[in-house]
C-alpha positions as CSV (number, residue, x, y, z in Angstrom):
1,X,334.3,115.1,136.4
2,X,331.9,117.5,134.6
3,X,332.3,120.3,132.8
4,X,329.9,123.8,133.4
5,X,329.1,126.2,130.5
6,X,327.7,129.2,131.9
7,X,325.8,130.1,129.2
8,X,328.9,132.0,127.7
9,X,327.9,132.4,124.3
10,X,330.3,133.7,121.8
11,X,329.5,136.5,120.2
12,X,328.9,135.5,116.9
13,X,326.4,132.9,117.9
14,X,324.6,135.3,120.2
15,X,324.1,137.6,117.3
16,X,323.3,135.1,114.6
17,X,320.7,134.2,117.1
18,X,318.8,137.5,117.8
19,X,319.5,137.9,114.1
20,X,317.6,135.2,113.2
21,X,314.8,135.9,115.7
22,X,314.8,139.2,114.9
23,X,313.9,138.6,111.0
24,X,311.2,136.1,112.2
25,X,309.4,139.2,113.6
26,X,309.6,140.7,110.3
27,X,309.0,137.8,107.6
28,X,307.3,135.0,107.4
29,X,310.2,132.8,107.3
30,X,313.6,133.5,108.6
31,X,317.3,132.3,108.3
32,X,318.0,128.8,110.2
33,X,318.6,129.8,113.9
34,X,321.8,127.8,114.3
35,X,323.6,126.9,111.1
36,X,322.5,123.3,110.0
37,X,326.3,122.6,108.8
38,X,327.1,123.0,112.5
39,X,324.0,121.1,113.9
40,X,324.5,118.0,111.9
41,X,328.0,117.8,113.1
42,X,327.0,118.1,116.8
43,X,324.4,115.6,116.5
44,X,326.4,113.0,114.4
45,X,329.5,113.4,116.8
46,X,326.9,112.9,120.0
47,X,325.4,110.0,118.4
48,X,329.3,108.2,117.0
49,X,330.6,109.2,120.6
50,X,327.7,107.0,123.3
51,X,326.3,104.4,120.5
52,X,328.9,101.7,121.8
53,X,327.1,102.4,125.1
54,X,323.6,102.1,124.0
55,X,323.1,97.7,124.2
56,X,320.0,95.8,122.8
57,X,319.1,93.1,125.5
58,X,317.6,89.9,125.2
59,X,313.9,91.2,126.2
60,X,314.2,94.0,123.3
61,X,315.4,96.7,125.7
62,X,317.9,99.5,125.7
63,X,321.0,98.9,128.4
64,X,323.0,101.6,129.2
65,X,325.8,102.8,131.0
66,X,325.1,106.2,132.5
67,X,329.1,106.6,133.4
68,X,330.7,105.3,130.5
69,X,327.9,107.5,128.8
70,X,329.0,110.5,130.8
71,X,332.8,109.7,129.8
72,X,332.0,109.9,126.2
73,X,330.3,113.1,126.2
74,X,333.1,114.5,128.6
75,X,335.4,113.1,125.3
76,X,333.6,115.5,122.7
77,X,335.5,118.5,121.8
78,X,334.8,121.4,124.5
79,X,333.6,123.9,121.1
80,X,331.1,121.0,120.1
81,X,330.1,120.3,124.2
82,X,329.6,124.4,124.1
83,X,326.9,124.4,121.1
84,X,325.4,121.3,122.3
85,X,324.9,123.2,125.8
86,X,324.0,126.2,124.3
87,X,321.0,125.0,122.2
88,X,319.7,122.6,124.9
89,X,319.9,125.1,127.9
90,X,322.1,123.3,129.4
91,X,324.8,124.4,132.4
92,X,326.7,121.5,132.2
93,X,327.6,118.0,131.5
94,X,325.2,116.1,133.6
95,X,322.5,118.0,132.6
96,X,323.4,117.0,128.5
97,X,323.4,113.0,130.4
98,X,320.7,112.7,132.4
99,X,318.6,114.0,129.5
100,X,320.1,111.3,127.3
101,X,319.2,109.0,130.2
102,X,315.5,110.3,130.5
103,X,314.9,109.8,126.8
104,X,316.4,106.4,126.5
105,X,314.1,105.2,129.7
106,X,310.9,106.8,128.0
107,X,312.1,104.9,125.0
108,X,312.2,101.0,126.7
109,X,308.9,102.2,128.7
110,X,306.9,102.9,125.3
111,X,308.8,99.6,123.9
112,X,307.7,97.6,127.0
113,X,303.9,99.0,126.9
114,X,303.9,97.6,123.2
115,X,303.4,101.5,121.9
116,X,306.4,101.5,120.0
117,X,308.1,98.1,117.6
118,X,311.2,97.5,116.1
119,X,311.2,97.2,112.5
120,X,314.7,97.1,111.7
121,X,317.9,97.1,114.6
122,X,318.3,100.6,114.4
123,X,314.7,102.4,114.2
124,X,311.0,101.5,115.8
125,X,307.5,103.3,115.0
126,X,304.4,103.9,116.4
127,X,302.4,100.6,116.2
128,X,299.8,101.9,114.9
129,X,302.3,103.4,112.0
130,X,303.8,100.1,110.5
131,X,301.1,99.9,107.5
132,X,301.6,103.9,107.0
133,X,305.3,103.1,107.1
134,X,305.2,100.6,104.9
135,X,303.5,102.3,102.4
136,X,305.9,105.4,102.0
137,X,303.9,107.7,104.0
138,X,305.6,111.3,104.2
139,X,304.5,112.2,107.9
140,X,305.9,109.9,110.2
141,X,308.2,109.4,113.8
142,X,311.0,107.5,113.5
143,X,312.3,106.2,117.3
144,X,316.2,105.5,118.6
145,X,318.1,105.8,121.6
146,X,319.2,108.8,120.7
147,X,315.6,110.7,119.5
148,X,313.2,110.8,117.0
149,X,313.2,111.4,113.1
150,X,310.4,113.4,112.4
151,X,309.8,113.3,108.6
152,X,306.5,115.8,108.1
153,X,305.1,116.8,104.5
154,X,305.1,120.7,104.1
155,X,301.3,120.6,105.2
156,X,302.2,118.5,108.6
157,X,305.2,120.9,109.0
158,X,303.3,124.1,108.7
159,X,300.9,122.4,111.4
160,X,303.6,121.4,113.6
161,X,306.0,125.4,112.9
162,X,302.3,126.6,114.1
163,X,301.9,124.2,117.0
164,X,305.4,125.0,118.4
165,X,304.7,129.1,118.2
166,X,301.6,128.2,119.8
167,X,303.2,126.8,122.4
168,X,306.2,129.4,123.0
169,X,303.5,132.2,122.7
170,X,301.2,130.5,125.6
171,X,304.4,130.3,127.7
172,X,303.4,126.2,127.6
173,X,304.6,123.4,130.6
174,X,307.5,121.6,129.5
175,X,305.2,118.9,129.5
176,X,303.4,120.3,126.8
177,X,306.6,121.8,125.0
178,X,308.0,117.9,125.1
179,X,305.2,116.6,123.3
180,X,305.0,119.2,121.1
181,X,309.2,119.1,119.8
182,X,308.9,114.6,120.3
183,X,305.2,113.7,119.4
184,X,304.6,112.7,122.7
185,X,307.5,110.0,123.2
186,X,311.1,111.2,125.3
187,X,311.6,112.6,128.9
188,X,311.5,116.2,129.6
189,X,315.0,118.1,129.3
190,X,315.5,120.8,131.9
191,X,316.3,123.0,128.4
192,X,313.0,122.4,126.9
193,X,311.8,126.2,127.3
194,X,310.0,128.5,125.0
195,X,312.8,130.2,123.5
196,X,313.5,126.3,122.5
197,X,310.3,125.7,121.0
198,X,310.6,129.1,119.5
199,X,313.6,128.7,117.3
200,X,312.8,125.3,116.6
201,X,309.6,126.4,114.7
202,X,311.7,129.1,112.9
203,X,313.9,126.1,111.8
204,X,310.9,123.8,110.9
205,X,309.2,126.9,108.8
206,X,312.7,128.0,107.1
207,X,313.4,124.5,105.6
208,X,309.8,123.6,104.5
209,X,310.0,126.7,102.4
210,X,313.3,125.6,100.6
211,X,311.3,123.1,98.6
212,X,307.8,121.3,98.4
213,X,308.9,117.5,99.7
214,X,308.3,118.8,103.4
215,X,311.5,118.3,106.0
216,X,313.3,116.0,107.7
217,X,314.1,116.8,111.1
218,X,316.9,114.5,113.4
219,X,316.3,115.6,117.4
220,X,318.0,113.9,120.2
221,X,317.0,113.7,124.0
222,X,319.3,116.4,124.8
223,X,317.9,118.7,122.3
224,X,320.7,119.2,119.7
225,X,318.8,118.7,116.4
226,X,319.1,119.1,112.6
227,X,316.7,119.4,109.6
228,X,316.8,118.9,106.5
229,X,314.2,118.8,103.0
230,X,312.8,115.6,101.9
């Protein structure tokens, strides 16, 4: 069974939204889109509810189980499977799943090619990162099942807030849009839009101007994300 959300936003979020959109036309940097309070809950509970689904096999590869994976998102409260749908761009269930899906095959292809390494159980990096890494670096990817942790320094995260307007202004592929919100690692959600891109720059712009350590940002492969200051 899946569930449908027909883009039925309540009220408040629709106007916190063109709110916070709104003041981006106005300033150079507006209110968080979506309140992060809210987003770190989403993406925690998506993460706690499928990780027991999410294996390691033998040759260093993710295993899943798209069902049991479809169970335990149907298992998430319907106001947290609303918010989740609502900033992917998603209409139902299987669309939040066979994103998942998509990123977590991208992931064992980039492990398989070598582009990607494991450097503890839970995280891998570029393999061209692992002596940046190592050395404390404050612009790096951070791959999982689940997504990427992007940690940028408040120059790289002025670059990237830029990169993503570019991209919504230009109307961009979601080709283009994908590697632009993952660095060029995950599938391509059917939610991966300009208005996506859009609000994720306002995001990546409000929280590098709350200090000057950069961000911090957690998104997963079906688009639910949080930030955060270094």
């Amino acid at each position: 069974m899946k569930k449908f959300f027909k883009k039925i936003i309540p009220l408040s979020l629709t106007i916190g939204i063109f709110l916070s959109s709104s003041i981006g036309a106005f300033a150079n940097v507006s209110e968080p889109v979506i309140s992060n309070i809210v987003n770190i809950e989403v993406v925690n509970q998506l993460i706690n509810n499928i990780e027991d689904e999410v294996e390691v096999t033998g040759e260093g590869l993710y295993s899943i189980d798209k069902n049991a994976i479809e169970n335990e998102i149907l298992n998430m409260d319907d106001k947290t499977l609303e918010i989740l749908c609502i900033q992917g761009g998603f209409n139902s269930t299987d669309e939040v799943v066979n994103s998942l899906v998509a990123g977590i095959e991208s992931v064992n292809e980039q492990i398989e090619i070598r582009e990607i390494v494991f450097i503890d159980e839970e995280n891998l990096i570029s393999s061209e990162d692992c002596d940046y890494y190592l050395q404390g670096g404050s612009t790096y990817d951070l791959t999982h099942w689940w997504g990427r942790t992007r940690y940028k320094s408040t120059y790289a995260a002025n670059w990237w807030a830029a990169d993503l307007n570019k991209q919504a202004a230009l109307n961009a592929g979601t080709g283009v849009i994908a590697a632009a919100v993952f660095g060029g690692i995950g599938g391509i959600p059917n939610g991966l839009t300009s208005a996506y891109c859009l609000h994720l720059a306002t995001n990546v712009s409000y929280y590098n101007s709350l200090s000057s350590r950069g961000i911090v940002a957690k998104i997963t492969w079906a688009l639910a994300y949080s930030m955060r200051t270094q």
